[in-house]
KOLPAKE-792434 format. One line per 2 residues: number of its first residue (from 1); for each residue x, y, z of N, C-alpha, C. Coordinates in nm, 4 decimals. Each point is the difference from the previous one (the first is absolute). Layout:
NUM	X/Y/Z/X/Y/Z/X/Y/Z | ...
// end
This chain:
1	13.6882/9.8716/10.8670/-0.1383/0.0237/0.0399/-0.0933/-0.0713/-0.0969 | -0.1227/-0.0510/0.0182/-0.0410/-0.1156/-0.0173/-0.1083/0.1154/-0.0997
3	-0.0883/-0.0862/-0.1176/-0.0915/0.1161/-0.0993/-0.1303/-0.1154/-0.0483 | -0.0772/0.1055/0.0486/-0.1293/-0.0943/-0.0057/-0.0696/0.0462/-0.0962
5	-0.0488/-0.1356/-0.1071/-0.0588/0.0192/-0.1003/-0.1313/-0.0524/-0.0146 | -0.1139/0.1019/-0.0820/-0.1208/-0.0823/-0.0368/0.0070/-0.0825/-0.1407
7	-0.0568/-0.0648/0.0439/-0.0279/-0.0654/-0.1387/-0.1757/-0.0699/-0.0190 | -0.0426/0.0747/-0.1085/-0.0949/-0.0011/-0.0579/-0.0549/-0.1020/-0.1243
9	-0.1181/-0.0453/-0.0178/-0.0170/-0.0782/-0.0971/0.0366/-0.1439/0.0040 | 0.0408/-0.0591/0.1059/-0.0082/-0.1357/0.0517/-0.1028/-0.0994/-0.0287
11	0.0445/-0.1109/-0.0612/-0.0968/-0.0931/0.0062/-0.0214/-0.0544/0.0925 | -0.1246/-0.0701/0.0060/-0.1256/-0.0628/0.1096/0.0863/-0.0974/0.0777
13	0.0802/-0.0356/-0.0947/0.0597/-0.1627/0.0708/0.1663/0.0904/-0.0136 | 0.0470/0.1412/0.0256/0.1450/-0.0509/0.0361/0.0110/-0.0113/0.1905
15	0.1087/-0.0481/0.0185/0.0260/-0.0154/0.1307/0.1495/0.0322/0.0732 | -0.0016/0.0432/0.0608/0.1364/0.1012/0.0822/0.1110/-0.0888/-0.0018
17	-0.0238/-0.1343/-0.0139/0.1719/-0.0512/-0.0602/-0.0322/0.0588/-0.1691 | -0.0807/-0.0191/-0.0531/0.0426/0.0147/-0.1502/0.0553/0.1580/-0.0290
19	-0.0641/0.0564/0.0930/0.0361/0.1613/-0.0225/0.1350/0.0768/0.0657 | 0.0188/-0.1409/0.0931/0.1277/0.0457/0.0347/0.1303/-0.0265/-0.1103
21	-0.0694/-0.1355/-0.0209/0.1336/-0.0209/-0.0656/-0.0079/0.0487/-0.1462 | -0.0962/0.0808/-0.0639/0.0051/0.0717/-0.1240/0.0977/0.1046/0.0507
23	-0.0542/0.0625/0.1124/0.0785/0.1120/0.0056/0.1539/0.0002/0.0754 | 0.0480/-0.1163/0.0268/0.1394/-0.0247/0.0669/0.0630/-0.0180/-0.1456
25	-0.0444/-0.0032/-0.1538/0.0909/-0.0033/-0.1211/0.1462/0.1580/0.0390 | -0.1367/0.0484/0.0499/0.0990/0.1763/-0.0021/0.0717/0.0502/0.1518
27	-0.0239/-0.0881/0.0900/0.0581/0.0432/0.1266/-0.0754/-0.1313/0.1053 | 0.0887/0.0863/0.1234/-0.1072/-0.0614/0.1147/-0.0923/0.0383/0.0432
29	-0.1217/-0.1346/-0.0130/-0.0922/0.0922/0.0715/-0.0249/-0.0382/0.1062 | -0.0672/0.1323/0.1186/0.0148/-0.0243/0.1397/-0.1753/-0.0717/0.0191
31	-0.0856/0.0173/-0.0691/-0.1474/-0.0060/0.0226/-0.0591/0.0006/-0.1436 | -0.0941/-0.1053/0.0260/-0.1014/0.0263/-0.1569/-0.1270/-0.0768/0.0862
33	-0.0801/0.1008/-0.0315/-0.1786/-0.0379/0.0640/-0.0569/0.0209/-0.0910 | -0.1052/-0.0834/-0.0115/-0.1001/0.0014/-0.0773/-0.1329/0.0451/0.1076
35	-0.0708/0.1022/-0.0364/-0.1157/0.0280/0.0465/-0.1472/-0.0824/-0.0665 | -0.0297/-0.0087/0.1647/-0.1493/-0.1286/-0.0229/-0.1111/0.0845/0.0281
37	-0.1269/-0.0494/-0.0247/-0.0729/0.0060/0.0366/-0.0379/-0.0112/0.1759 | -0.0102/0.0683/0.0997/-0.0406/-0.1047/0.1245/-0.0598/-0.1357/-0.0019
39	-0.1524/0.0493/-0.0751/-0.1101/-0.0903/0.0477/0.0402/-0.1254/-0.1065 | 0.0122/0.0712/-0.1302/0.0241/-0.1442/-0.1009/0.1572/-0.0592/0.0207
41	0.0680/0.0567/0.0421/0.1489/-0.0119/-0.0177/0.0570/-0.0108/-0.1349 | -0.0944/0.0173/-0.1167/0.0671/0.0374/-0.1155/0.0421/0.1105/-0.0644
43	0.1269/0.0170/-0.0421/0.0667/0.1058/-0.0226/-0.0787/0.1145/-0.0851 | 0.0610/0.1210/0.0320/-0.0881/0.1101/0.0126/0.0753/0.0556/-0.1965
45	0.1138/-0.0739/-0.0130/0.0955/0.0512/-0.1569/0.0927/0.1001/0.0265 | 0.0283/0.0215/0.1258/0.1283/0.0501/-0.0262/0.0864/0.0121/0.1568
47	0.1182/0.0427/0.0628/0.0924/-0.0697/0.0606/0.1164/0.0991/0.0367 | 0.0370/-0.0382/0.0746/0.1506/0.1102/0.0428/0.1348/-0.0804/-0.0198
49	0.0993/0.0329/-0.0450/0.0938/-0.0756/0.0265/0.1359/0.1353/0.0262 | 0.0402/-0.0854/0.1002/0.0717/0.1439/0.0935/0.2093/-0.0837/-0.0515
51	0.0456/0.0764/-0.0990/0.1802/-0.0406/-0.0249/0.0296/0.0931/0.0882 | 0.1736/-0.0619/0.0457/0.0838/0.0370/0.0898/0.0552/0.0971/-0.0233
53	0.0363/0.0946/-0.1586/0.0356/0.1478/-0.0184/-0.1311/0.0129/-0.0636 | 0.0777/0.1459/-0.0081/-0.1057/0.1141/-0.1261/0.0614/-0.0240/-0.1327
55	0.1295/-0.0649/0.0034/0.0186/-0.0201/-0.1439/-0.0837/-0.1082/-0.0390 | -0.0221/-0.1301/0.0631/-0.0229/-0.1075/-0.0260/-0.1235/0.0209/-0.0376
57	-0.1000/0.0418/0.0737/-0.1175/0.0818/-0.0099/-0.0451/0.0586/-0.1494 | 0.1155/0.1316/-0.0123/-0.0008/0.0352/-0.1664/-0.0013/-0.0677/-0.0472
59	0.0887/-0.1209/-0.0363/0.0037/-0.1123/-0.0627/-0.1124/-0.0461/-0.0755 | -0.0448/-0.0094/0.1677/-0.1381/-0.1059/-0.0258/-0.1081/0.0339/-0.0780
61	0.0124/0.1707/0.0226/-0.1303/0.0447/-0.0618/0.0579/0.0411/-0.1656 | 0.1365/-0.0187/0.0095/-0.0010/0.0418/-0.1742/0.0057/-0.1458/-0.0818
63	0.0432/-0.0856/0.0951/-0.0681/-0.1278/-0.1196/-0.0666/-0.0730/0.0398 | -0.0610/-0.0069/0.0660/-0.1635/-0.0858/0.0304/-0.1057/0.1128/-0.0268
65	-0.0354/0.1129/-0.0139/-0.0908/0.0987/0.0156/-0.0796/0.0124/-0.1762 | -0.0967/-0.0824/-0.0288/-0.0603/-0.0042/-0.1317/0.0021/-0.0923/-0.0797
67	0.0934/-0.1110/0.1185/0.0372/-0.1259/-0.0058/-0.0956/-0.1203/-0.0210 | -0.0181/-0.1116/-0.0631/-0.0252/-0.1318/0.0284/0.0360/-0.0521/0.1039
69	-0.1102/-0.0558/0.0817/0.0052/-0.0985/0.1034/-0.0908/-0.0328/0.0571 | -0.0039/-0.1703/0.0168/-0.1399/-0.0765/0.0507/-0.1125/0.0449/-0.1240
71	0.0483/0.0072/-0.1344/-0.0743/-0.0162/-0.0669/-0.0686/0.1780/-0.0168 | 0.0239/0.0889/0.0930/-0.0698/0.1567/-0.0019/0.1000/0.1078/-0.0056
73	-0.0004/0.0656/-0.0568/0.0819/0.1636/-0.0387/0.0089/0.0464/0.1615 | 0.0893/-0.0096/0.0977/0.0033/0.0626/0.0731/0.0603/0.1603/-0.0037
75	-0.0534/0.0631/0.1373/0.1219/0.1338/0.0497/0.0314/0.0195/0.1086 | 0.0870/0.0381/-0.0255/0.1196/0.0036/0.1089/0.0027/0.1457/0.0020
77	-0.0269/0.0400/0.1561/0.0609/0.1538/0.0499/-0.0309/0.0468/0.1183 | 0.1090/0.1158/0.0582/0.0510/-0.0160/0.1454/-0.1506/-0.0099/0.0480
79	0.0155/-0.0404/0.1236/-0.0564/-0.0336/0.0882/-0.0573/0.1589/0.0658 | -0.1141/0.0068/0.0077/-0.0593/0.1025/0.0742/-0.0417/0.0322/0.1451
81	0.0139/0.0619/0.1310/-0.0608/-0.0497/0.1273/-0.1653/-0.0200/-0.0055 | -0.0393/-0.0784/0.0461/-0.1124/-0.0027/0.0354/-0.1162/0.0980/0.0779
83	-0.1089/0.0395/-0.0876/-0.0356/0.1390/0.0345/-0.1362/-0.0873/0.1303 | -0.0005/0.1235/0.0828/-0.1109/-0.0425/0.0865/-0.1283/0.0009/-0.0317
85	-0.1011/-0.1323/0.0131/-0.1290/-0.0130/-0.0205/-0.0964/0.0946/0.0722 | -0.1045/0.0485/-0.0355/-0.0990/0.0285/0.0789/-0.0856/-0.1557/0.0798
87	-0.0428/0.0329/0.1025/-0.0899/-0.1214/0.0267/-0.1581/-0.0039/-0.0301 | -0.0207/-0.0682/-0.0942/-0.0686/0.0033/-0.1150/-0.1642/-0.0651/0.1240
89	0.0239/-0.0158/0.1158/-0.0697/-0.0875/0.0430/-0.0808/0.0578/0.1680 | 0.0237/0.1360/-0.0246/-0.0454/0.1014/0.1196/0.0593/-0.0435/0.1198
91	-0.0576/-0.0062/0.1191/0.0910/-0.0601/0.0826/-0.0580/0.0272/0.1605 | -0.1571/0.0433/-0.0199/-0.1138/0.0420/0.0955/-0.0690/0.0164/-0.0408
93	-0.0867/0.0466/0.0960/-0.0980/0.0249/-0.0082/-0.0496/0.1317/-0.1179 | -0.0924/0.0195/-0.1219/0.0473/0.0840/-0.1054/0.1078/0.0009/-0.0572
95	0.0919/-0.1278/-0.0304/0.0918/0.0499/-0.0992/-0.0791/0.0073/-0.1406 | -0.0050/-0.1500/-0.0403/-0.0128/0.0150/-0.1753/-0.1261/-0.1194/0.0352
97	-0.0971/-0.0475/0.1021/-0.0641/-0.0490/-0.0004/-0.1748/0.0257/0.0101 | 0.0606/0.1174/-0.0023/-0.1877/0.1170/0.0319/-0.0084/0.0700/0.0880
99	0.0857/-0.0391/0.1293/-0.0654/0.0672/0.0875/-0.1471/-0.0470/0.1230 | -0.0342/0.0606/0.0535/-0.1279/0.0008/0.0473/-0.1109/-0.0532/-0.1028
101	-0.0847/-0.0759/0.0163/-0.0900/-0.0303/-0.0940/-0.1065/0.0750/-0.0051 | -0.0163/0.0360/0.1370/-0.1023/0.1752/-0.0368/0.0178/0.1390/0.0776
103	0.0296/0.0382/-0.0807/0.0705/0.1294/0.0730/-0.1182/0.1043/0.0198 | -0.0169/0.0395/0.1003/-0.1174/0.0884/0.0025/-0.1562/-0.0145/0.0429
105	0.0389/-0.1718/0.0112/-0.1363/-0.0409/0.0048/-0.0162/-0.0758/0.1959 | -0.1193/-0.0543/-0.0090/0.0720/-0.0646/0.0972/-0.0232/-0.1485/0.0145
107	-0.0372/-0.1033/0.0878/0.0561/-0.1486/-0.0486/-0.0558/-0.0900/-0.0974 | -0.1309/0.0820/-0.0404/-0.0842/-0.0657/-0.1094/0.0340/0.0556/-0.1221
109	0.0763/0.1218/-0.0069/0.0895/-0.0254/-0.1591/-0.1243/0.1307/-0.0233 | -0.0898/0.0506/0.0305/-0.0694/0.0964/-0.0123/0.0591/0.1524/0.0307
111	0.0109/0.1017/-0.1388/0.0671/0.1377/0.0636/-0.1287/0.0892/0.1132 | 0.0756/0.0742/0.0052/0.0114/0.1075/0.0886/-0.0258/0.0200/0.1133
113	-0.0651/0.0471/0.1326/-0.0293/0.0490/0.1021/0.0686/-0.1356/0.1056 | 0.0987/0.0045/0.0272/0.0537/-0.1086/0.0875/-0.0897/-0.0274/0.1450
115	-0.0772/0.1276/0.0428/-0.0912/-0.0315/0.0904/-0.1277/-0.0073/-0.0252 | -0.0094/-0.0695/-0.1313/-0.1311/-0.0645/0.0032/-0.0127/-0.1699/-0.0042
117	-0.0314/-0.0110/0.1177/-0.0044/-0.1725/-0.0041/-0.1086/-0.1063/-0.0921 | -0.0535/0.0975/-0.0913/-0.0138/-0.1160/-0.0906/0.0361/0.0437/-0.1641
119	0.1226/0.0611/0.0712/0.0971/-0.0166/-0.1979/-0.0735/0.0476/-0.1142 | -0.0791/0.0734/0.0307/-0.0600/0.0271/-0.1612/0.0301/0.1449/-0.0468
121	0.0719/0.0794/0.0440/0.0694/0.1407/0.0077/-0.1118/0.0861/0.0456 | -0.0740/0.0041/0.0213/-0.1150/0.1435/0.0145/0.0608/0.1181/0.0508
// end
């Protein structure tokens, strides 16, 4: 069964052959990603790399973990699931954008008496 690892503290410029093949010293590895940025596509510093046991895995994290590489102290350790986001970005009408722009009033942005047609609340 295959053991997926984070690894933390990555430099700017490593890249998923270099990280693979650091970490194939101790086993096989099935996957090594480096996480980007979307918009810039530059790496975010740190990366998954998924070996083919859990021993290989241990391995990895007892001698690469506090380690030198690409020039930065990396760490190495298991891999966590990914927790679910809130959506930070509402998603209608009143989510996280205001709302109504006048609530209470009526189309001239003036409060109170909705049946008074010239908005000045009386």
């Amino acid at each position: 069964m295959a053991s997926k690892l984070f690894v933390g503290g990555l430099s700017w410029g490593t890249t998923e052959d270099a990280l693979r093949n650091h970490f194939a010293q101790v086993g096989t590895v099935v996957s090594a990603t480096v996480i980007t940025d979307k918009y810039t596509g530059k790496s975010k510093g740190f990366g998954f790399v998924e070996m083919s046991s859990e021993e290989e895995a241990q391995q990895a994290k007892d001698q690469f973990n506090g380690q030198e590489f690409d020039g930065r102290t990396i760490t190495v350790s298991e891999a966590r699931p990914q927790q679910p986001r809130e959506n930070r970005f509402g998603g209608g009408r009143g989510g996280n954008r205001g709302g109504d722009r006048y609530q209470g009033g009526n189309d001239r942005g003036f409060g109170g008496d909705m049946d008074n047609d010239r908005g000045f609340g009386e």
